[in-house]
Each structure stands twice: as C-alpha cells, then as structure tokens.
Backbone as JSON, one array per atom type, in Angstrom:
{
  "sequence": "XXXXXXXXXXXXXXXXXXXXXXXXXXXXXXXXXXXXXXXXXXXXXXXXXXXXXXXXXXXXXXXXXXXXXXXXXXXXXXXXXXXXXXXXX",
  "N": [[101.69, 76.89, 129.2], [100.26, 79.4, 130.84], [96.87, 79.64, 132.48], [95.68, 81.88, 132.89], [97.44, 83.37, 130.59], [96.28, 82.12, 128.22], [93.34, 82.63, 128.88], [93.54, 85.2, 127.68], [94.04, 85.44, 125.49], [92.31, 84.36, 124.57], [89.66, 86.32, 124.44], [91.49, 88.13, 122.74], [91.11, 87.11, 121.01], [88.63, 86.72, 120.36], [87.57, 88.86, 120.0], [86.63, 92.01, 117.22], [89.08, 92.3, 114.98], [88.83, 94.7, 113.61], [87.01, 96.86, 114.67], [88.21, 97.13, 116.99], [90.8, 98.81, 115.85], [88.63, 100.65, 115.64], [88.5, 101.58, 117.97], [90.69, 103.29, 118.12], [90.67, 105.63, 116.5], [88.09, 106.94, 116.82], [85.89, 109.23, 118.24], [84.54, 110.44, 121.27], [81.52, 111.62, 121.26], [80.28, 113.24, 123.1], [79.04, 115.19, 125.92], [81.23, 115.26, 129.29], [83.9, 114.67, 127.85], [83.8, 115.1, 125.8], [85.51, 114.77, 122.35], [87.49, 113.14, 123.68], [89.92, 110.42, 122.25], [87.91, 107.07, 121.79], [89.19, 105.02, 122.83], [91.28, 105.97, 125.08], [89.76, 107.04, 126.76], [89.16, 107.61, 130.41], [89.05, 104.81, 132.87], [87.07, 104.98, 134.69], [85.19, 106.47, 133.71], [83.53, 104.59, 131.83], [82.77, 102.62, 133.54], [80.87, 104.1, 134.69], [79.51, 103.96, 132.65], [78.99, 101.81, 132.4], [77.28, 101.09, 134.55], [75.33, 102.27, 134.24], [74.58, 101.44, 131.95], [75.34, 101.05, 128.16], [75.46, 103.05, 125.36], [72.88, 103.32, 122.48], [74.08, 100.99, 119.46], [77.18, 101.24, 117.62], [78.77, 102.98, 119.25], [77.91, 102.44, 121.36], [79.03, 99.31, 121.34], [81.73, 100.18, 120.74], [82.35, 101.51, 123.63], [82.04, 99.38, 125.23], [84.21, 97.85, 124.73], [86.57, 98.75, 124.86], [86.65, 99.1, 127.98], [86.11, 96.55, 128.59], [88.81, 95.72, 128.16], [90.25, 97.37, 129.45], [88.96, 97.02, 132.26], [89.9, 94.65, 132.66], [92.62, 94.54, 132.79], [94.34, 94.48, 130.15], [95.38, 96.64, 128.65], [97.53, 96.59, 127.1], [96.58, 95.46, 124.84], [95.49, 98.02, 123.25], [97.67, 99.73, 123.57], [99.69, 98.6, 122.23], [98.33, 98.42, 119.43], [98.14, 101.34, 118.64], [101.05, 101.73, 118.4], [101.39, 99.97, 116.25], [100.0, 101.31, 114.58], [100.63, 103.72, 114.0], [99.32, 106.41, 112.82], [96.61, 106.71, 113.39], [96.72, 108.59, 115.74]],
  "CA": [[101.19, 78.25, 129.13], [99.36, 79.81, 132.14], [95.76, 79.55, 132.38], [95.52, 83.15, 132.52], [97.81, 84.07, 129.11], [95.14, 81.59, 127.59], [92.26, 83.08, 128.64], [93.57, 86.79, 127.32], [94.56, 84.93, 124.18], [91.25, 83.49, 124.19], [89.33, 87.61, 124.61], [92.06, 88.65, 121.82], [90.78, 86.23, 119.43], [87.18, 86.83, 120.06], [87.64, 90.37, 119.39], [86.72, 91.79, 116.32], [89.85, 94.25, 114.86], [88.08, 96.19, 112.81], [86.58, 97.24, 116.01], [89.69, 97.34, 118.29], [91.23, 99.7, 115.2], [88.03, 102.03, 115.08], [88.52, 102.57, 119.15], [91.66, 104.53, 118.1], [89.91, 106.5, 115.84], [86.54, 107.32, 116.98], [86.25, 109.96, 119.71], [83.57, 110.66, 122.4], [80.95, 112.67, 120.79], [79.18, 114.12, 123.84], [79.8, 114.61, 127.6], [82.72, 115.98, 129.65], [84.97, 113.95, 127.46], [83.44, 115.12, 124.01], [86.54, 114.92, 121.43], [88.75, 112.3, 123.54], [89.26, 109.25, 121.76], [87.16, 106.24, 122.66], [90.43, 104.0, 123.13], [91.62, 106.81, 125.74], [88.82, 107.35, 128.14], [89.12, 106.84, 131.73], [88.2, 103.68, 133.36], [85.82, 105.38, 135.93], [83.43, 107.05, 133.07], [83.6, 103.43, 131.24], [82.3, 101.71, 134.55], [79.9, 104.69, 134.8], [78.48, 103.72, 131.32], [78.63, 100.37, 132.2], [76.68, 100.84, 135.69], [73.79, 102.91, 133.73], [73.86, 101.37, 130.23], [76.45, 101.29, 127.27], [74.74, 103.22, 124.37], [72.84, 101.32, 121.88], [74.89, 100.86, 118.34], [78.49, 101.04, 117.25], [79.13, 103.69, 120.26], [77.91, 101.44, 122.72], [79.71, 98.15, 121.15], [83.47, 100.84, 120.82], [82.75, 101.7, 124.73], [81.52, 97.85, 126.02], [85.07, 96.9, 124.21], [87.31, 99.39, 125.62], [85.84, 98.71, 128.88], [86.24, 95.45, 129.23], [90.16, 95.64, 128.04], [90.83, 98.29, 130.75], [88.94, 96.6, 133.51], [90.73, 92.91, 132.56], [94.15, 94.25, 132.67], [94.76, 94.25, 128.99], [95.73, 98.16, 128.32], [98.91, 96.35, 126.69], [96.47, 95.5, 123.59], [95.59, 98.86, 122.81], [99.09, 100.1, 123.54], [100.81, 97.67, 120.67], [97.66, 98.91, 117.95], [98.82, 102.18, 118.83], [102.09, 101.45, 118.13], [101.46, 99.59, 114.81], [99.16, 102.04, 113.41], [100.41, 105.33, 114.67], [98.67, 107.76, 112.09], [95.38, 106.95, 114.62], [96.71, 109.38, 116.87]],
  "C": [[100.21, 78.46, 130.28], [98.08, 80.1, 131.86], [95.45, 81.22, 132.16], [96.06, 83.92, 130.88], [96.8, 83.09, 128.3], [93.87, 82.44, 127.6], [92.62, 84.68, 128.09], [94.01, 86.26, 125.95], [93.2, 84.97, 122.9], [90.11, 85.12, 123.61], [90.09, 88.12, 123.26], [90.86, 88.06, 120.69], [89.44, 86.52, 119.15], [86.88, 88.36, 119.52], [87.26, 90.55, 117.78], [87.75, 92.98, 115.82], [89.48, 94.99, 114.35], [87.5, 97.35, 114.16], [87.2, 98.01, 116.96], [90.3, 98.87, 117.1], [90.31, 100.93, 115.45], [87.83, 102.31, 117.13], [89.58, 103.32, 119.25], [91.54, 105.46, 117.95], [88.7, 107.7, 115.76], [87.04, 108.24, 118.56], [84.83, 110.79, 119.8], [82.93, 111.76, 121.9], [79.96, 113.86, 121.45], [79.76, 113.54, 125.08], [80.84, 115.3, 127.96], [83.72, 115.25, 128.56], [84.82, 114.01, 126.0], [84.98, 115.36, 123.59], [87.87, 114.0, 122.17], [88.29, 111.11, 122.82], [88.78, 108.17, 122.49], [88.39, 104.93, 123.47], [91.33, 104.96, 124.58], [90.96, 107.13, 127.3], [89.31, 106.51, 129.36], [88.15, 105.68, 132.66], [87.16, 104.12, 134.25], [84.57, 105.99, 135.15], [82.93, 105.89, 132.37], [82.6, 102.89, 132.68], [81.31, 102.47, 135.34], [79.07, 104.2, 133.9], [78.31, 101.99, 131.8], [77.44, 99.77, 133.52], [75.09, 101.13, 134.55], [73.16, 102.12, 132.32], [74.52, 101.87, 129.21], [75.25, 101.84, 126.26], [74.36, 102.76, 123.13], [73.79, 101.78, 120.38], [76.32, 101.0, 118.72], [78.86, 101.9, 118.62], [79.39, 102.64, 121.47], [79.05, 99.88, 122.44], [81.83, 99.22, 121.4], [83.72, 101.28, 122.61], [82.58, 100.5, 125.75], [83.41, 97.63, 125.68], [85.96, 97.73, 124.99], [87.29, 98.96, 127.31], [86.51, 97.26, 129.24], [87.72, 94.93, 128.89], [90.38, 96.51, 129.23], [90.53, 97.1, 131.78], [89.53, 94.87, 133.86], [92.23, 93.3, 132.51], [94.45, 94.47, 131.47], [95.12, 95.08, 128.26], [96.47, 97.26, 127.42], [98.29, 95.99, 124.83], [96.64, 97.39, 122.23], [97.03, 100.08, 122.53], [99.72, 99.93, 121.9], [99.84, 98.42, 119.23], [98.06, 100.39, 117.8], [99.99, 102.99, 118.24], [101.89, 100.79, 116.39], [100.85, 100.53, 114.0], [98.98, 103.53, 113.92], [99.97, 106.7, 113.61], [97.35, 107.64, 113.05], [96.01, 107.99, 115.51], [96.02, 110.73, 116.69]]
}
C-alpha cells in the first residue's frame, strides 16, 4: 500500500464522523457565504479563516475539518458521505 493511501487512511480514522456528517448539515451562519453549507465552501474563504483564525467552538472545529480535507486532496471523502446520506442535501 502506498505511503500516501496510508497516511489518508491514517486522517480518515482520526476523524471524528459525527463531525464529518454535521459538515453536510450545518451551513455558514454569517458572511458572504451565510446559508452555504459548511461541507461546500470554497477553499479560498477556508484558507482565509485559516490565515486569520478558525472561530472558537463547534464552527471553528466544522471549518478547521473541512479545510484541511480540501487543502489535502481528500474532496473524495465528503463526496462518498454525500452519497451515503443524501437527505443532507
């Protein structure tokens, strides 16, 4: 197995889903982007929040997590939860 599908194995696992599920769910309560969901947002306002400062509580932990699946390549998780649990849309 390639050192790389390990370490995205490794990021899955540490995840928590309850988490990964409620970035389907939850949507951007303020800002140009009030009412998209947090699993949705564009990587450039993500790596804005992440230059200035993720906000503190559950907000900040649903946009740190998003975040760091976009900017690792790993869209393909949120894709598949998506897919398994399409009443989140």
């Amino acid at each position: 197995m390639p050192l790389s599908t390990i370490l995205d194995l490794n990021l899955i696992n540490a995840m928590n889903p309850q988490i990964l599920l409620e970035t389907l769910v939850t949507r951007m309560p303020f800002g140009k982007y009030k009412g998209t969901l947090i699993s949705e947002l564009p990587v450039f306002y993500l790596e804005w929040f992440a230059s200035k400062g993720f906000p503190k509580g559950k907000l900040g932990t649903l946009l740190a997590t998003v975040y760091e699946i976009k900017i690792n390549g790993l869209d393909e998780i949120l894709i598949t939860l998506k897919k398994q649990y399409p009443s989140t849309d």
